[in-house]
matplotlib code that plots the C-alpha trace (Angstrom):
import matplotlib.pyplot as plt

x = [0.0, 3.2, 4.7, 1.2, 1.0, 4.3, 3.8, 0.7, 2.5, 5.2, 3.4, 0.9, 3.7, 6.9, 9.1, 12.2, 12.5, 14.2, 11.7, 8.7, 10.1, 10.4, 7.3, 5.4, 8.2, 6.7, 3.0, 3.4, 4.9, 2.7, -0.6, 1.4, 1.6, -2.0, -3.0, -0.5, -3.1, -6.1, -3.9, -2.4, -6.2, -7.2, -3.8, -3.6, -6.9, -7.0, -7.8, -11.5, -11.4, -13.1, -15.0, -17.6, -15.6, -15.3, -18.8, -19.8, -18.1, -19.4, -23.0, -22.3, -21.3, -24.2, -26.6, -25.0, -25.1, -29.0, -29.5, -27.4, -29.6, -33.1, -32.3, -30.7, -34.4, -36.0, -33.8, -34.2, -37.6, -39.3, -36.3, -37.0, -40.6, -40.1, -37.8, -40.2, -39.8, -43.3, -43.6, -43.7, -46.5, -48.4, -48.2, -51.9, -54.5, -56.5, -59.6, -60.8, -62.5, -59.6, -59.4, -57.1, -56.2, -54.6, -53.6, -49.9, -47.5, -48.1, -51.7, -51.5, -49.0, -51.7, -54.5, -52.8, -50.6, -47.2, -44.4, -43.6, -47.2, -48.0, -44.7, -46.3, -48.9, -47.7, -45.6, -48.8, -50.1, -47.0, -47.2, -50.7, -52.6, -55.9, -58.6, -61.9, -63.7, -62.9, -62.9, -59.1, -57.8, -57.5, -55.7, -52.8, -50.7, -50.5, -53.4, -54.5, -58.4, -59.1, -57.5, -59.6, -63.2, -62.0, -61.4, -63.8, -66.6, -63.9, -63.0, -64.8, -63.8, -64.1, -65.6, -63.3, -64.6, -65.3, -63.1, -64.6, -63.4, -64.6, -68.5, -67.3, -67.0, -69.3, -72.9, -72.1, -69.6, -71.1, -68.7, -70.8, -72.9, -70.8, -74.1, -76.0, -75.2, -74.9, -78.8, -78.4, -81.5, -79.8, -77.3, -78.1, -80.4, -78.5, -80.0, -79.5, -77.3, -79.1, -77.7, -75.2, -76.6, -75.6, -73.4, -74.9, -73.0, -72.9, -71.3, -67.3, -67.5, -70.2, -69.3, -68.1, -65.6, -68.3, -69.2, -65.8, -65.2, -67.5, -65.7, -63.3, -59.6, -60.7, -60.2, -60.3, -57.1, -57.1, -60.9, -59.3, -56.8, -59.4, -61.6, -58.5, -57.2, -61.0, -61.5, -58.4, -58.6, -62.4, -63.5, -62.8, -63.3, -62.5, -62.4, -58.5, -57.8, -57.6, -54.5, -52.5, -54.1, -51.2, -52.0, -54.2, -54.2, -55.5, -58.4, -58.9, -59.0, -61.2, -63.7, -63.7, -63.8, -66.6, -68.9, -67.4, -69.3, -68.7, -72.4, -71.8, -69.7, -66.2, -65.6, -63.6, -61.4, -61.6, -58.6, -58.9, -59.7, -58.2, -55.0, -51.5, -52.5, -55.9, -54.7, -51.4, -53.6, -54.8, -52.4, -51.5, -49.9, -46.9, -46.2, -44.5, -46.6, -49.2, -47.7, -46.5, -50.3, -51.0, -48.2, -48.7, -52.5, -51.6, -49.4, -51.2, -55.3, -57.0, -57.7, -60.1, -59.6, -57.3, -55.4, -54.0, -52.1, -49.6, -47.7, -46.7, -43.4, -43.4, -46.8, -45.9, -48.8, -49.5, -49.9, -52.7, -54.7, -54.9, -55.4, -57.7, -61.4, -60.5, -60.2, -63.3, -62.4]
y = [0.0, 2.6, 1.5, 2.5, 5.6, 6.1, 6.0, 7.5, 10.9, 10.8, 9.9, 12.9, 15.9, 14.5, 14.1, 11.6, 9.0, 10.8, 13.5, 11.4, 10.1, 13.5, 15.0, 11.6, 12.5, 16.0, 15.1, 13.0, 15.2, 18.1, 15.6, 14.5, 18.3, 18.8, 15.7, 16.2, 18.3, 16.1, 13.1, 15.2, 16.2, 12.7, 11.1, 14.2, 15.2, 19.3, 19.2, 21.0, 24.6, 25.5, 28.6, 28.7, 31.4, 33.5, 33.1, 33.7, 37.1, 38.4, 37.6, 39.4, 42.5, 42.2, 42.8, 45.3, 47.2, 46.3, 47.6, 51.0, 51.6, 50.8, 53.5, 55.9, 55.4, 56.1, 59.5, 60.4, 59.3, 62.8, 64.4, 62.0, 61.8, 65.7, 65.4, 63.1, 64.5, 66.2, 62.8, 61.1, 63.1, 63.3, 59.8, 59.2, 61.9, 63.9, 65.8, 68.9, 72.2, 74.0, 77.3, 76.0, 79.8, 80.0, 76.7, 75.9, 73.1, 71.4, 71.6, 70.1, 67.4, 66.5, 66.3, 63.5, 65.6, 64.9, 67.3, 68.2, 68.2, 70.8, 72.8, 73.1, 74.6, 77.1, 78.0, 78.3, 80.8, 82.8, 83.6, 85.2, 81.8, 81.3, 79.0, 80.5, 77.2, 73.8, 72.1, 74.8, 72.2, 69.8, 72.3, 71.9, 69.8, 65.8, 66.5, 63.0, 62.6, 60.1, 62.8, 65.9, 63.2, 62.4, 66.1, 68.0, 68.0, 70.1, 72.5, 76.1, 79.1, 82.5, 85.3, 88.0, 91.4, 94.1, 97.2, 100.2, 101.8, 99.2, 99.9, 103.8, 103.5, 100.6, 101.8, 105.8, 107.7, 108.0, 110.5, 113.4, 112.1, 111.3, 110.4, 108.8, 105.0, 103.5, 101.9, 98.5, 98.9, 101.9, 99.8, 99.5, 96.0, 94.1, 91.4, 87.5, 85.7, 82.5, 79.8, 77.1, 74.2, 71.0, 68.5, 64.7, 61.7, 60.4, 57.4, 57.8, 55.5, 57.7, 61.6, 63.7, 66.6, 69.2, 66.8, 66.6, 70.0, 71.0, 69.1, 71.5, 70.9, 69.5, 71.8, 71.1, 69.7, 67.4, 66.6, 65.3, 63.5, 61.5, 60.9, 60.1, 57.6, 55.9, 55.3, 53.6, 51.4, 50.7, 51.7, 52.2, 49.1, 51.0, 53.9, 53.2, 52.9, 56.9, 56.9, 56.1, 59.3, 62.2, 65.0, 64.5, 66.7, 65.9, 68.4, 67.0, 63.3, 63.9, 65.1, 62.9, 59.8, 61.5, 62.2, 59.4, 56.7, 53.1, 52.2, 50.8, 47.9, 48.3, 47.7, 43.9, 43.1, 39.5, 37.7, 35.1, 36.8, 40.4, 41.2, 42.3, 46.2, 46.2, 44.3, 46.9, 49.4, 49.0, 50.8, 48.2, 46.1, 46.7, 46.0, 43.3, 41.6, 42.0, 40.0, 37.5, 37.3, 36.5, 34.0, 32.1, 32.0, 30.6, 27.9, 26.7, 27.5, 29.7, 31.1, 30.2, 32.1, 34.6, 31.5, 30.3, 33.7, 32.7, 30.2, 33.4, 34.3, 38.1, 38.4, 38.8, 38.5, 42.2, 43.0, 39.5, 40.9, 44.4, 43.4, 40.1, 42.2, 43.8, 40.8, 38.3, 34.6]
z = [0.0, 0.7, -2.4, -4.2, -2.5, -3.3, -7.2, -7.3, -5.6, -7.5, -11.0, -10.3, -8.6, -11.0, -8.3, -7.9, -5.2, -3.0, -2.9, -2.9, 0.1, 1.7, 0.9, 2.7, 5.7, 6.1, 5.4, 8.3, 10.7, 9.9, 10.8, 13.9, 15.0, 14.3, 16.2, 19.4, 21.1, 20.7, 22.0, 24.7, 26.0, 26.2, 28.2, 30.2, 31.3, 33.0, 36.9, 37.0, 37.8, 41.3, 40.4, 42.9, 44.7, 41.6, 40.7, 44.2, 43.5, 40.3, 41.3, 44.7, 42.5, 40.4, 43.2, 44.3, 41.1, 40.7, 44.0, 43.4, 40.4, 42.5, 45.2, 41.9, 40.6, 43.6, 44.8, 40.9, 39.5, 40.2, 38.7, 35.8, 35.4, 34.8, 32.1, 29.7, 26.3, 24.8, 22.7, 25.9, 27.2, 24.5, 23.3, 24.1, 22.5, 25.0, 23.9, 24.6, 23.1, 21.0, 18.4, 15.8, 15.6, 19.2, 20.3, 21.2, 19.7, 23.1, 22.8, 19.2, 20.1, 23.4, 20.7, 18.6, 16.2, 15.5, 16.4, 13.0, 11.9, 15.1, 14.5, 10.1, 11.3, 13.6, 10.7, 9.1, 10.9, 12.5, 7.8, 8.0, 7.8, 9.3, 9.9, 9.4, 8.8, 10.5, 6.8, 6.7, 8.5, 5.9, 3.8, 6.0, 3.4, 5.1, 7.6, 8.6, 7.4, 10.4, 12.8, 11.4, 11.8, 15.8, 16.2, 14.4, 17.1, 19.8, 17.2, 18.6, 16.2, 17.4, 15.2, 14.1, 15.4, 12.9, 13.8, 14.1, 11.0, 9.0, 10.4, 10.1, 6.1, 5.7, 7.5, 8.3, 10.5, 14.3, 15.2, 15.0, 17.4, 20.4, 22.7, 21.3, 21.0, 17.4, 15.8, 14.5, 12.9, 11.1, 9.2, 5.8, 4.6, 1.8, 0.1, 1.5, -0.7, -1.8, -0.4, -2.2, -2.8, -0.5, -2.1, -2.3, -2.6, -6.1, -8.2, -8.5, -11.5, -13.7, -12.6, -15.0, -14.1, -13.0, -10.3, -8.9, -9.8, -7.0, -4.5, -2.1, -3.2, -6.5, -9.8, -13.1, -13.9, -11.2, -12.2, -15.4, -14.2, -11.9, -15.1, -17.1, -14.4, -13.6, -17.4, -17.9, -14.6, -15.8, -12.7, -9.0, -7.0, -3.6, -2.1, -1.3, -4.9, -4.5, -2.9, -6.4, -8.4, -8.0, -6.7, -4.0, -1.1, 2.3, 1.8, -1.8, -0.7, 2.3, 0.0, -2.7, -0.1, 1.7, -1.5, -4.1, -3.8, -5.6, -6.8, -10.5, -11.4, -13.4, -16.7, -17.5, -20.1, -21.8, -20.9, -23.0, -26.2, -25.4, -27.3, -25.8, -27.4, -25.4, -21.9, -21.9, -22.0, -18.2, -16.1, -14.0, -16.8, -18.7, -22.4, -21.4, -19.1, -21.4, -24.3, -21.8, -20.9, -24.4, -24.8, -22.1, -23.1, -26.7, -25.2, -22.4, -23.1, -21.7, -18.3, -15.7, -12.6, -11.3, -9.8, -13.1, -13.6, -11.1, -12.9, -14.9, -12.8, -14.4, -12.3, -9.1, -6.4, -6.0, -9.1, -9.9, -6.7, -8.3, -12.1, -11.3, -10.5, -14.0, -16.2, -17.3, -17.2]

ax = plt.figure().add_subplot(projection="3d")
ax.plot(x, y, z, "-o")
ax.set_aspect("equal")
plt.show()
């Protein structure tokens, strides 16, 4: 078996006899060194450590340092409590009657707002801006919806007081007569403005541009894009779907959730007969994805639910739950 070994090393490396030999000499020793350890290990075993004192020690300083920290607490935790951050405070809303025109960062933060939302909108207003209906709020670029619905009911605005030169120019100087007290029923009558007609909830899938139009937030290009988006979706099958149109404010989604109603079914495309120009189309398919549809469709048959889309690996999951109420099987 050495004299195999032997010709097999030297056949494969081209070495002579003599260093054939050596190389087996120094393969040997260098597994020797590598085993000397192991072997020494398991003829010599190591006497067992006693660390019971040591172990004795460290857990002795441990509750010590716990119990340092307990009376530190304890000495400190008024100190502490003091010190919360305004986050901290705040982190759970509290309620109350508020003028969005004179209430603090604090007071904003304790009502559920963010600090950086609370801190926009006393930028806001230290600019000129103010809130002379509770529906300004949502103007207030990122104003949470839900938050404006919990907090709408506390909001109290005061009425701006007419100064006195204003009545002076408006209804008749009462200067020249400095005793007797001003006549309401002397101001002048103007006629009632007729009042704007209330806004009813209508069909999201069938409104034209005047409806939206009417909408606060809403004008006409961004009426447009709303039609332009709806028709070539087909239809929106939720309210959520309003997210993904660009451009919408807070004031301008608030309104078209509130009104925009979902009463009319969507329009489908047939799958199985639809070519790769109509299905790309639908802005939720690419040109690619399409064709791929229509491959696939030509090799395999056709479809029968939005399950046998997946084999497709270009379709990823997401995008099958958002195209599949769109296509006819």
């Amino acid at each position: 078996m050495f004299a195999r070994l032997h010709a097999l090393i030297r056949d494969y490396f081209g070495f002579s006899h003599k260093e054939t030999r050596g190389f087996l000499v120094l393969i040997f020793l260098t597994v020797l060194c590598l085993l000397i350890p192991f072997v020494y290990r398991f003829i010599i075993p190591s006497p067992p450590v006693d660390t019971s004192v040591t172990d004795l020690r460290k857990l002795d300083s441990l509750v010590a340092l716990m119990q340092a920290e307990e009376a530190k607490q304890l000495q400190f935790g008024d100190r502490l409590g003091k010190e919360k951050t305004t986050a901290e405070r705040f982190s759970e809303p509290k309620l109350f009657n508020f003028d969005p025109n004179t209430v603090s960062v604090a007071g904003w933060q304790q009502l559920g707002l963010p600090k950086w939302m609370a801190e926009r909108i006393e930028k806001y207003r230290s600019k000129g801006g103010q809130f002379r209906r509770k529906e300004d709020l949502l103007k207030i670029y990122d104003f949470p919806p839900d938050l404006y619905d919990q907090l709408e009911p506390y909001i109290t605005l005061k009425e701006t007081p007419r100064s006195s030169q204003f009545n002076d120019n408006r209804f008749g100087s009462n200067k020249s007569y400095p005793n007797e007290p001003y006549k309401v029923n002397d101001r002048p009558v103007y006629p009632e403005r007729p009042a704007k007609p209330v806004l009813q909830p209508f069909d999201i899938n069938t409104a034209d541009t005047t409806q939206l139009i009417a909408l606060k937030g809403i004008g006409a290009t961004l009426a447009g894009r709303i039609v332009k988006f709806r028709d070539a979706m087909g239809g929106f099958i939720s309210t959520d779907q309003f997210h993904e149109i660009y451009g919408l404010d807070s004031l301008a989604l608030y309104e078209l959730q509130k009104f925009g109603k979902i009463r009319s079914a969507v329009h489908k495309i047939p799958v199985n007969t639809a070519s790769a120009e109509e299905l790309d189309r639908h802005p939720f398919l690419s040109r690619k994805e399409a064709q791929i549809i229509v491959n696939y469709r030509e090799q395999h048959g056709a479809y029968t639910s939005a399950e046998s889309l997946k084999p497709i690996r270009i379709l990823d999951a997401k995008t099958i739950e958002k195209i599949a109420p769109y296509l006819e099987f």
